[in-house]
VEXNUDO-919406 format. One record per residue (C-alpha): x, y, z; residue in one letter; residue number from 1. Coordinates in steps of 0.25 Angstrom, whole numbers, plus 5000, padded with zeros to 4 digits. Layout:
# residues N
PT, X, Y, Z, a, NUM
...
END
This chain:
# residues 338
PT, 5000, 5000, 5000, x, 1
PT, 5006, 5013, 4996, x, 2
PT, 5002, 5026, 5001, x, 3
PT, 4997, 5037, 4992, x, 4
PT, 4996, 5051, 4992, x, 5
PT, 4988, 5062, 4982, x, 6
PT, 4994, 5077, 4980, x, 7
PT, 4983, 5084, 4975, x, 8
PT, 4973, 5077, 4978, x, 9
PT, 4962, 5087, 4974, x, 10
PT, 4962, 5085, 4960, x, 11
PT, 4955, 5076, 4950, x, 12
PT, 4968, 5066, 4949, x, 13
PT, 4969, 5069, 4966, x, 14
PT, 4955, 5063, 4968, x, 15
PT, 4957, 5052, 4957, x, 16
PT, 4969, 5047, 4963, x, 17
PT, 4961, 5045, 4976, x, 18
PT, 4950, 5038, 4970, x, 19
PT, 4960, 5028, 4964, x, 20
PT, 4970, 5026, 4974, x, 21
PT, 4957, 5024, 4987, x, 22
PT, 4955, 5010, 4980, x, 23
PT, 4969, 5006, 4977, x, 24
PT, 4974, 4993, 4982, x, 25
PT, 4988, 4998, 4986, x, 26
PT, 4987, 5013, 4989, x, 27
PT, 4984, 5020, 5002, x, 28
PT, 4981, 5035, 4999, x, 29
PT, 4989, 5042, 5010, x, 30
PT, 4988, 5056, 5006, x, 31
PT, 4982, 5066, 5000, x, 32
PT, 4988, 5080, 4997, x, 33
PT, 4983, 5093, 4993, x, 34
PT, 4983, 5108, 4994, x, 35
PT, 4971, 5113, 4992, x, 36
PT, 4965, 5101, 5002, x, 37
PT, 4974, 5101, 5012, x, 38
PT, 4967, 5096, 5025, x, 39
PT, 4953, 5093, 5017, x, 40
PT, 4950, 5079, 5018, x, 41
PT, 4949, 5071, 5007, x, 42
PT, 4933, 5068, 5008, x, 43
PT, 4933, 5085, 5008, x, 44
PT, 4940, 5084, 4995, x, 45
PT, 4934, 5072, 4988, x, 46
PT, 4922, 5067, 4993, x, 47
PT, 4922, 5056, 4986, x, 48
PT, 4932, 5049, 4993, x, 49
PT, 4927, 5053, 5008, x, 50
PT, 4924, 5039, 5012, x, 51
PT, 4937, 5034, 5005, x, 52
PT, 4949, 5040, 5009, x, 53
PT, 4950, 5050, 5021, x, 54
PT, 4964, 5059, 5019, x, 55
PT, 4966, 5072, 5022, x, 56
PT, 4971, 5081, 5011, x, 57
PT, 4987, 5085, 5015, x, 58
PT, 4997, 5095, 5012, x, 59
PT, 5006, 5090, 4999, x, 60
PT, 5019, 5093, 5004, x, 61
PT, 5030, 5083, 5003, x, 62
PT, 5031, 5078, 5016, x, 63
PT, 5018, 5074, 5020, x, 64
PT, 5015, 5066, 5006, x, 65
PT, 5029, 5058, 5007, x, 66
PT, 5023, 5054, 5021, x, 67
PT, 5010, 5049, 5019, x, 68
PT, 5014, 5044, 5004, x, 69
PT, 5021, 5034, 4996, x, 70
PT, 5017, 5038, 4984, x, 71
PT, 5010, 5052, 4979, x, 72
PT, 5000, 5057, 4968, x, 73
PT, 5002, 5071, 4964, x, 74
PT, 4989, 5075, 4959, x, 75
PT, 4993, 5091, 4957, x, 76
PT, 4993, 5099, 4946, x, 77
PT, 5002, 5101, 4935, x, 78
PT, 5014, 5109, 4940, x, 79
PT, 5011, 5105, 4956, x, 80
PT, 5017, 5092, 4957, x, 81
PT, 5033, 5095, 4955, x, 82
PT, 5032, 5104, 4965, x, 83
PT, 5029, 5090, 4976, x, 84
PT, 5037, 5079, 4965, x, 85
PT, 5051, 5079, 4972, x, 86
PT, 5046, 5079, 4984, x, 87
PT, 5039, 5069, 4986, x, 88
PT, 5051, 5062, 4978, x, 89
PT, 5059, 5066, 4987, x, 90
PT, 5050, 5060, 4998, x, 91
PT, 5052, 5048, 4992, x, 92
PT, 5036, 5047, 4988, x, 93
PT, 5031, 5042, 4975, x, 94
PT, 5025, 5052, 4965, x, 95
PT, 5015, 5050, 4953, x, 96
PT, 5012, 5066, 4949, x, 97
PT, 4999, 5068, 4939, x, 98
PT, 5004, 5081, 4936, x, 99
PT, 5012, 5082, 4924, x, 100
PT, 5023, 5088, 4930, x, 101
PT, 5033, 5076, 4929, x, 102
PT, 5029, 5071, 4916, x, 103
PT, 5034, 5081, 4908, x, 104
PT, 5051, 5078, 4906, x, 105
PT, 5055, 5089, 4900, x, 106
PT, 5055, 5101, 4910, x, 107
PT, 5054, 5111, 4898, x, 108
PT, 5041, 5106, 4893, x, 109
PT, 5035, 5104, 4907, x, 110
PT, 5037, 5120, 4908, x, 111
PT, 5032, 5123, 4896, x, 112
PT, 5017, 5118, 4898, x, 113
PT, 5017, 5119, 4911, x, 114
PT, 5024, 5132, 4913, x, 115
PT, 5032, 5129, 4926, x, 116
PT, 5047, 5124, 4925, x, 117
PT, 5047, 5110, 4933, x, 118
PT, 5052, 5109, 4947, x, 119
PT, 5055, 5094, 4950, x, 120
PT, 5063, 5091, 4937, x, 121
PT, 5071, 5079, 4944, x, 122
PT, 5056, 5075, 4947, x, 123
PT, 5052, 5075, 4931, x, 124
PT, 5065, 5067, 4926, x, 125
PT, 5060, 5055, 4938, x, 126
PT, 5047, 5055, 4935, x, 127
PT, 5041, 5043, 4926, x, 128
PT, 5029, 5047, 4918, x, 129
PT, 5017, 5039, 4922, x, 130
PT, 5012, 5032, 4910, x, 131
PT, 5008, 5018, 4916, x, 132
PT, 5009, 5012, 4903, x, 133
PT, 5021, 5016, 4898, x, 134
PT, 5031, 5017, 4909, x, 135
PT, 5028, 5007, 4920, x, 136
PT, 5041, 5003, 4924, x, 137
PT, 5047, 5017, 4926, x, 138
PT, 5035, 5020, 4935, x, 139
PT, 5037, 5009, 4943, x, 140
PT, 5050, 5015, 4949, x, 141
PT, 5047, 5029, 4948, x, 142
PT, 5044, 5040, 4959, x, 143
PT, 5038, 5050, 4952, x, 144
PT, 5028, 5047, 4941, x, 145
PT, 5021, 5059, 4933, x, 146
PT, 5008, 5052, 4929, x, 147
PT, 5003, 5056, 4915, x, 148
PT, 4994, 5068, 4910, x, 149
PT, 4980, 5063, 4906, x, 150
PT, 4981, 5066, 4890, x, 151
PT, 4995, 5060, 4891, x, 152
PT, 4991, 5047, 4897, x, 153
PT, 4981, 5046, 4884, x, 154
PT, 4990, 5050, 4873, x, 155
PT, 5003, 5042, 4877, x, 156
PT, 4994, 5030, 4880, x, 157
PT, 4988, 5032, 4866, x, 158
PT, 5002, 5035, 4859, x, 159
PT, 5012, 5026, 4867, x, 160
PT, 5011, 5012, 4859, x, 161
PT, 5011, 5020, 4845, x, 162
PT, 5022, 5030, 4848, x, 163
PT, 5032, 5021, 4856, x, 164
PT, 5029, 5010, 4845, x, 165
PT, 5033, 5020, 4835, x, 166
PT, 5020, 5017, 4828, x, 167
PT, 5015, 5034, 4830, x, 168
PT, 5021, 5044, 4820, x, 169
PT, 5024, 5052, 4830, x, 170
PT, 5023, 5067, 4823, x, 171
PT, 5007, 5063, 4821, x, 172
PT, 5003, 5061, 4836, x, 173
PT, 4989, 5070, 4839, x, 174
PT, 4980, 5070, 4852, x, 175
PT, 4968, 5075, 4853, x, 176
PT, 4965, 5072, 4869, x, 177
PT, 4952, 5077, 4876, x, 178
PT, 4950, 5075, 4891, x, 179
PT, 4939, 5079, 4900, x, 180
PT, 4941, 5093, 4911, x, 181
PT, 4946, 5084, 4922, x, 182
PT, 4957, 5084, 4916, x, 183
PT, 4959, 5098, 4918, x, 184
PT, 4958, 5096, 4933, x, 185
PT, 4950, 5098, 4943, x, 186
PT, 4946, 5112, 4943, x, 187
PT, 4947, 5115, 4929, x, 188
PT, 4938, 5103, 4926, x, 189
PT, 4928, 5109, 4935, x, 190
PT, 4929, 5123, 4929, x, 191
PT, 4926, 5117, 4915, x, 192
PT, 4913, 5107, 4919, x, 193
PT, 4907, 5122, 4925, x, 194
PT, 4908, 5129, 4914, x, 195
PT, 4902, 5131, 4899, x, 196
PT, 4917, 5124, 4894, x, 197
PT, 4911, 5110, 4899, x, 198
PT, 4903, 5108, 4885, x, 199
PT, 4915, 5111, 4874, x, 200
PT, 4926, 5103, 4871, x, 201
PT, 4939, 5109, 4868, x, 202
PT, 4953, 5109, 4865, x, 203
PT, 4964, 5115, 4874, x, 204
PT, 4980, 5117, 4877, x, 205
PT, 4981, 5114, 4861, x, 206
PT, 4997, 5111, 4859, x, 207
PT, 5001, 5116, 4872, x, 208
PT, 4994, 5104, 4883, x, 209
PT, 5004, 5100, 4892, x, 210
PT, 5001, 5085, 4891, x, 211
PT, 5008, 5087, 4877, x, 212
PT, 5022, 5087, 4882, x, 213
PT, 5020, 5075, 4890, x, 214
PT, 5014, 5068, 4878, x, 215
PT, 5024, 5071, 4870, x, 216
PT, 5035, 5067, 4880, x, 217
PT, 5028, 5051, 4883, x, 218
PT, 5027, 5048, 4869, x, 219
PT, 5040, 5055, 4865, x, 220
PT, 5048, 5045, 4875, x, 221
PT, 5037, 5033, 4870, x, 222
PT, 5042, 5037, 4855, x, 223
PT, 5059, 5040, 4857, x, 224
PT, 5054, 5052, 4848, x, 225
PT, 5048, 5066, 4850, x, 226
PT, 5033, 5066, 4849, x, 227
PT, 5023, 5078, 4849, x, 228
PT, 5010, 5075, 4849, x, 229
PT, 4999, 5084, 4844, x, 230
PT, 4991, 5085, 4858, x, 231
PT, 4977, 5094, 4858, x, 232
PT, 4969, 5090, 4872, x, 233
PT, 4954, 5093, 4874, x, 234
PT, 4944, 5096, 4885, x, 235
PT, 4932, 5088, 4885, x, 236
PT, 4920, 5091, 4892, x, 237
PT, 4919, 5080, 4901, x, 238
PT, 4926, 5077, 4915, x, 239
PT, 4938, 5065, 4913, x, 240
PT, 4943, 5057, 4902, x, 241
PT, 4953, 5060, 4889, x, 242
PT, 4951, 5055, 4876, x, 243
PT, 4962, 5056, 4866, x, 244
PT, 4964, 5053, 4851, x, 245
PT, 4977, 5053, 4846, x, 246
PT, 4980, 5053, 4831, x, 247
PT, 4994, 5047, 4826, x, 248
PT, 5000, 5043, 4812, x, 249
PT, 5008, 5030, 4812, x, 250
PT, 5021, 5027, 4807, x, 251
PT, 5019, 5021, 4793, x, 252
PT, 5026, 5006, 4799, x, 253
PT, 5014, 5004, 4808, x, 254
PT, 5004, 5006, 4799, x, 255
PT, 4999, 4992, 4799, x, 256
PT, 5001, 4991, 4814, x, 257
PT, 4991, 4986, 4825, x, 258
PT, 4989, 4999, 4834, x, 259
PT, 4979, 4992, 4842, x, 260
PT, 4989, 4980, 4845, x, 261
PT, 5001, 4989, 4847, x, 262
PT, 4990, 4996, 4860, x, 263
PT, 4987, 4984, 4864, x, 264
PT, 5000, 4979, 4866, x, 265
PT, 5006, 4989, 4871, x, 266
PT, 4998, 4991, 4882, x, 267
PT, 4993, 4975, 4885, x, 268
PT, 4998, 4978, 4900, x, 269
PT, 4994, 4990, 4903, x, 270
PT, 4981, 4990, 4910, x, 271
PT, 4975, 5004, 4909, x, 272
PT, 4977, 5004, 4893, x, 273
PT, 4964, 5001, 4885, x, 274
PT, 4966, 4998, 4870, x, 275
PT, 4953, 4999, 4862, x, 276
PT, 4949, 4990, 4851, x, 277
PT, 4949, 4994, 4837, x, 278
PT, 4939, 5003, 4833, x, 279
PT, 4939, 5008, 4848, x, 280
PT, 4941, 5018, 4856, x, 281
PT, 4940, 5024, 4871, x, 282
PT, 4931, 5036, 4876, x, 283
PT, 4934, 5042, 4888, x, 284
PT, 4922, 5036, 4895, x, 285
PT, 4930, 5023, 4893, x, 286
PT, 4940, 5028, 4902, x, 287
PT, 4935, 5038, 4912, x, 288
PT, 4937, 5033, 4928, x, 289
PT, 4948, 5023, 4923, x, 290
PT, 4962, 5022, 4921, x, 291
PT, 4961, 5016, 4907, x, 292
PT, 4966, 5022, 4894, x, 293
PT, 4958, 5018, 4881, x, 294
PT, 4965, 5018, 4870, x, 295
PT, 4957, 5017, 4856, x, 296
PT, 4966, 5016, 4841, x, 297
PT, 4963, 5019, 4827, x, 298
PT, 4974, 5014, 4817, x, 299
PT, 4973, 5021, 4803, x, 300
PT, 4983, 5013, 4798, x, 301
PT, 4992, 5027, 4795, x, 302
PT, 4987, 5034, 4809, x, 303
PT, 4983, 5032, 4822, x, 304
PT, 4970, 5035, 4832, x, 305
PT, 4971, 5033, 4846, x, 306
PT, 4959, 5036, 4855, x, 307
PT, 4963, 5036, 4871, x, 308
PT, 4954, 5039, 4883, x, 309
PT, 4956, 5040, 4899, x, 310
PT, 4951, 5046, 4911, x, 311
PT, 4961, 5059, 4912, x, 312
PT, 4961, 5058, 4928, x, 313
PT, 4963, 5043, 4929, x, 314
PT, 4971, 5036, 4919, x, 315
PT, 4975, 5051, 4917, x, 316
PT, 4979, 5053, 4930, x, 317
PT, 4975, 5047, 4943, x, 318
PT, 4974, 5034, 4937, x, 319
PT, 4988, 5034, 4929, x, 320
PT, 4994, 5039, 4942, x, 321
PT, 4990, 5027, 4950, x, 322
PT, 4994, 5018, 4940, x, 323
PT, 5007, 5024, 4942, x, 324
PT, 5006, 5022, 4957, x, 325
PT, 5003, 5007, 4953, x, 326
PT, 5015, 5005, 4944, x, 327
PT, 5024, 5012, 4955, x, 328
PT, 5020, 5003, 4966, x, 329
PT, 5020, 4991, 4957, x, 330
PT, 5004, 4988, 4960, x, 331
PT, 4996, 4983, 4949, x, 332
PT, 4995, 4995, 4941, x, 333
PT, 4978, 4995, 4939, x, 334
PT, 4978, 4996, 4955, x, 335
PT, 4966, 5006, 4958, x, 336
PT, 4963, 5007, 4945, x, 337
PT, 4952, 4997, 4939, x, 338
END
């Protein structure tokens, strides 16, 4: 049994993390922090989980996590969580950060969409990116983890067996992601269900999101080869979920290739990856509440179309965090999860 805590525990990936982590086999939830709850009890916070789990919200400081924790979730915003990463490092505690402030490698870039220069760069050169599927073994033995943006986890998913078989032509990658207002967060989800906005359906951050970067970076290192995808996000008018579809050529050689069998094989072991049959694809009602990705395929013999779907704050987030939790401590890595 290890004991757990949540920094941040406010938020929608704060009160996520609870709800999976009360009915895990191997976890003890030891400690929630926050600011702005400080001293409010849990039940005062989430009702939902009054008759669940009674904590007291604490103080995040370093050394009252690293003496109630073995292992912590840092649930903050983008930004927040290098300013608590080496410490609780330091301490000797185990990390999995949801913000993207240790995915990015390259400091530069991580300045430049998110206009402040890193303070933890020793934390960013130890940190495994999170991505269950594709790096298992490094996130067995690692500290520090930086768990995966929500329309990252979608695309690379999506893109990983073409691009690190060689099968994309890498110059022709386009996604077109949409996702519901949760994944704005909390307060800003709630802005948009109130006003007149809840009824449209629009574009934004065209060219300039910063999940791009990180994109670019996981199937660059998948592909020994610079990609740049062309990445234009949306904002549907609904609550949770992502759906992308993603448009590629191939490389002339694997015209005649099974796509479906190359998905299929390359992820037989891994639990939490669907691969639809021909002629099918996901929606997000397939996938909200769960920590599965659905993955749909068009071959066109010359091209590519790929259709993903999964819930932004599970398999997203919270979800793909605990999986992390799960291959870190070697326990079976659905555990909490189905």
């Amino acid at each position: 049994m290890i004991r757990v805590g949540i920094v941040g525990v406010t938020g929608y990936t704060g009160s996520e993390l609870i709800r999976i982590l009360i009915k895990h086999p191997n976890v003890r939830i030891t400690g929630l922090f926050s600011r702005s709850a400080y001293n409010k009890p849990l039940k005062k916070v989430f009702p939902q989980f009054a008759s669940k789990l009674n904590l007291i919200c604490d103080k995040p400081l370093v050394d009252i996590i690293s003496s109630k924790c073995d292992l912590v979730f840092l649930a903050l915003p983008h930004t927040a969580s290098m300013d608590m990463g080496a410490g609780l490092i330091k301490a000797g505690v185990r990390v999995i950060d949801l913000s993207a402030d240790y995915r990015i490698k390259d400091l530069k870039v991580y300045s430049k969409f998110y206009a402040l220069r890193h303070k933890d760069p020793q934390g960013v050169k130890k940190a495994v990116y999170g991505l269950t599927e594709l790096f298992s073994e490094e996130i067995k033995k690692a500290q520090l983890v930086a768990n995966p943006g929500c329309y990252p986890t979608a695309a690379i998913l999506s893109l990983a067996p073409l691009v690190s078989l060689g099968i994309a032509d890498l110059s022709t990658i386009v996604i077109d992601a949409k996702s519901g207002v949760s994944g704005a967060g909390r307060k800003k989800a709630e802005e948009f269900l109130l006003n007149k906005e809840k009824d449209d359906f629009k574009a934004y951050k065209v060219g300039v999101h910063q999940h791009t970067p990180e994109i670019n970076q996981e199937l660059s290192f998948l592909a020994g080869d610079e990609v740049n995808v062309t990445f234009v996000p949306h904002l549907l008018p609904i609550y949770r979920g992502i759906l992308e579809t993603i448009y590629l050529k191939k490389r002339k050689k694997y015209a005649d290739k099974d796509i479906i069998g190359v998905y299929k094989k390359f992820y037989r072991r891994k639990p939490f990856v669907r691969i639809r049959k021909v002629g099918v694809f996901p929606s997000i009602k397939d996938v909200v509440n769960t920590n599965f990705c659905d993955i749909g395929i068009k071959d066109l013999g010359d091209s590519i179309i790929i259709v993903s779907a999964i819930d932004n704050l599970i398999k997203g987030a919270s979800g793909q965090a605990v999986e992390n939790m799960n291959i870190m401590y070697g326990f079976p890595e659905t555990s909490g999860l189905i």
